[in-house]
C-alpha positions as a Python dict, from the first residue, in 0.01 Angstrom:
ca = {
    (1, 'X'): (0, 0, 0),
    (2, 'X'): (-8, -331, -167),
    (3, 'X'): (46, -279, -600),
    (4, 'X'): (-303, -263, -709),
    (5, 'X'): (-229, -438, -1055),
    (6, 'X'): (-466, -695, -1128),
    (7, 'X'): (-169, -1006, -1142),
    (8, 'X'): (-15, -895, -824),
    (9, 'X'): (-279, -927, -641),
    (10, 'X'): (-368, -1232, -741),
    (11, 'X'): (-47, -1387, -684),
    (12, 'X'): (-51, -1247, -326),
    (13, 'X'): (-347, -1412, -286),
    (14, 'X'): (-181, -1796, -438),
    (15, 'X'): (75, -1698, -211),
    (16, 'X'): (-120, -1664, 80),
    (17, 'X'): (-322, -1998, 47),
    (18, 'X'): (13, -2168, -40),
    (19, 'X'): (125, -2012, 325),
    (20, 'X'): (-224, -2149, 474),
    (21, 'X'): (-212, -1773, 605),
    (22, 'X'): (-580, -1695, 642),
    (23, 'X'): (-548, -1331, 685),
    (24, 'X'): (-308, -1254, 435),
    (25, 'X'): (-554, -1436, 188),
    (26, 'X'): (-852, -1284, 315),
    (27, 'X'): (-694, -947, 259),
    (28, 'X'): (-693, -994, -116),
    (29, 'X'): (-1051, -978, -118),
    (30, 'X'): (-1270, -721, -65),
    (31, 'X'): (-1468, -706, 236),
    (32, 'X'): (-1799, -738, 50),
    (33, 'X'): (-1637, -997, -213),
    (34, 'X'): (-1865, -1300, -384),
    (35, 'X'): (-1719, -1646, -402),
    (36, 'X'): (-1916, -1883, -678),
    (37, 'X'): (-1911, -2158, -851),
    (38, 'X'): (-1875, -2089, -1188),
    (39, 'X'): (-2200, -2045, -1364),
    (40, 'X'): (-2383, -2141, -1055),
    (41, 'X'): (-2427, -2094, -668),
    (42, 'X'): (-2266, -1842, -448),
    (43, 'X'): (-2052, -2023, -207),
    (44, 'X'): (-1928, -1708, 53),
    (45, 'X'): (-2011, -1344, 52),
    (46, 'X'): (-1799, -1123, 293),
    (47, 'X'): (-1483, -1223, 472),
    (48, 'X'): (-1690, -1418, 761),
    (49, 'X'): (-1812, -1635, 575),
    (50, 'X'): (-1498, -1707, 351),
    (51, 'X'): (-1328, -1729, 667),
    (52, 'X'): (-1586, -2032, 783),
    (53, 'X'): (-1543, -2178, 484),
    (54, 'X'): (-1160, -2201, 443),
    (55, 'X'): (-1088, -2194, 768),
    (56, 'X'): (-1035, -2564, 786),
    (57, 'X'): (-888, -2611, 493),
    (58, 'X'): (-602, -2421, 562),
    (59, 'X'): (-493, -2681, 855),
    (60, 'X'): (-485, -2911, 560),
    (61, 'X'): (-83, -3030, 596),
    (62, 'X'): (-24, -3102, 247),
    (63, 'X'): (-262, -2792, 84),
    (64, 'X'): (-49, -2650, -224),
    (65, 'X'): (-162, -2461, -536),
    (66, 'X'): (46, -2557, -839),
    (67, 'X'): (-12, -2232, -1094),
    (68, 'X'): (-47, -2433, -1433),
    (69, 'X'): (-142, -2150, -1692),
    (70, 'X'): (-223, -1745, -1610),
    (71, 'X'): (-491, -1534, -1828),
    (72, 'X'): (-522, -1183, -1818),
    (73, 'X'): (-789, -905, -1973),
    (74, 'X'): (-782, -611, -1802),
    (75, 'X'): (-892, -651, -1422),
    (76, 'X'): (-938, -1027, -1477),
    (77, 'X'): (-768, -1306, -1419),
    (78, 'X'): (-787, -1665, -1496),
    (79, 'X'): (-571, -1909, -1304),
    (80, 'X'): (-539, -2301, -1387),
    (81, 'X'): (-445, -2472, -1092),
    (82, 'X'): (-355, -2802, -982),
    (83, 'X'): (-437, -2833, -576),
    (84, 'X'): (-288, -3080, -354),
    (85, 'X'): (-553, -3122, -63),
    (86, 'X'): (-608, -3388, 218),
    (87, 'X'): (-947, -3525, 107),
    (88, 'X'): (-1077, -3733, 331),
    (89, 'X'): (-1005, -4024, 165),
    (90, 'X'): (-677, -3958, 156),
    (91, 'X'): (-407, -3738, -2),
    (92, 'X'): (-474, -3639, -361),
    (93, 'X'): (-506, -3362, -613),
    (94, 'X'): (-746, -3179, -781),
    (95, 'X'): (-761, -2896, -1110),
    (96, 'X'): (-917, -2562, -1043),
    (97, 'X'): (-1018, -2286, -1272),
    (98, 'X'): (-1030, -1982, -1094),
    (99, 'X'): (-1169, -1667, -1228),
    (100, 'X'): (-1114, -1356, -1048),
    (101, 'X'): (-1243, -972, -1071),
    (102, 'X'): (-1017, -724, -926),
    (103, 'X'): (-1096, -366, -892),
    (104, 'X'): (-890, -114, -696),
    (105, 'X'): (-668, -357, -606),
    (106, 'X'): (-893, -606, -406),
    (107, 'X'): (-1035, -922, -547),
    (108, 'X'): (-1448, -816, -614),
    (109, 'X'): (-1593, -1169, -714),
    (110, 'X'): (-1422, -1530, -740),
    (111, 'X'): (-1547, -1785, -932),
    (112, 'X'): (-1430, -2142, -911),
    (113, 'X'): (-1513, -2450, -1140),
    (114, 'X'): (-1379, -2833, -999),
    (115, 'X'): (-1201, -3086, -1181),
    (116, 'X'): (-1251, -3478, -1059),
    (117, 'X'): (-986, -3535, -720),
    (118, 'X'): (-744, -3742, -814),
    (119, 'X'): (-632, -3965, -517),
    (120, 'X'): (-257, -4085, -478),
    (121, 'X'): (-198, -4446, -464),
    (122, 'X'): (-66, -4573, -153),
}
């Protein structure tokens, strides 16, 4: 059994997107889990639908979370990321805050606010 401690299983989870291994990701989560945006609209509930919606995204060549900062308090986590995607517009970046709920050692509820995408110059 995977450690059920709230940082490790976050981490395997920012592991598995860095991978672009869909399963391993989606086994972080609960199989009832809530994606939002923060303060606002659910985006997926259950792994079907957070597979439909990342599934594409994790063909992306160049997709990379960059950890910037880690919060804890008890069972959850804030992460500050900096994502390299393929917009389409081009390649470019963009900052994440990602607040996650973990209970018995499955992500419950995500929530996700978006910085601006910052496009590289050619």
């Amino acid at each position: 059994m995977h450690n059920p401690d709230p940082i490790a299983v976050v981490q395997r989870q920012l592991d598995a997107y860095n991978a672009r291994d869909l399963e391993a990701w989606l086994a972080t989560y609960a199989p009832d889990a809530e994606q939002f945006m923060l303060h606002g609209e659910r985006l997926a509930q259950g792994h079907a639908a957070m597979r439909e919606r990342m599934r594409e995204r994790f063909t992306e060549p160049d997709l990379h979370a960059q950890l910037l900062t880690r919060s804890v308090l008890g069972p959850i986590v804030v992460d500050l990321e900096r994502v390299t995607r393929n917009f389409p517009q081009g390649l470019g970046s963009i900052e994440m805050l990602c607040v996650y709920e973990v209970r018995d050692g499955l992500i419950r509820k995500a929530s996700f606010a978006f910085g601006q995408p910052l496009l590289q110059r050619a």
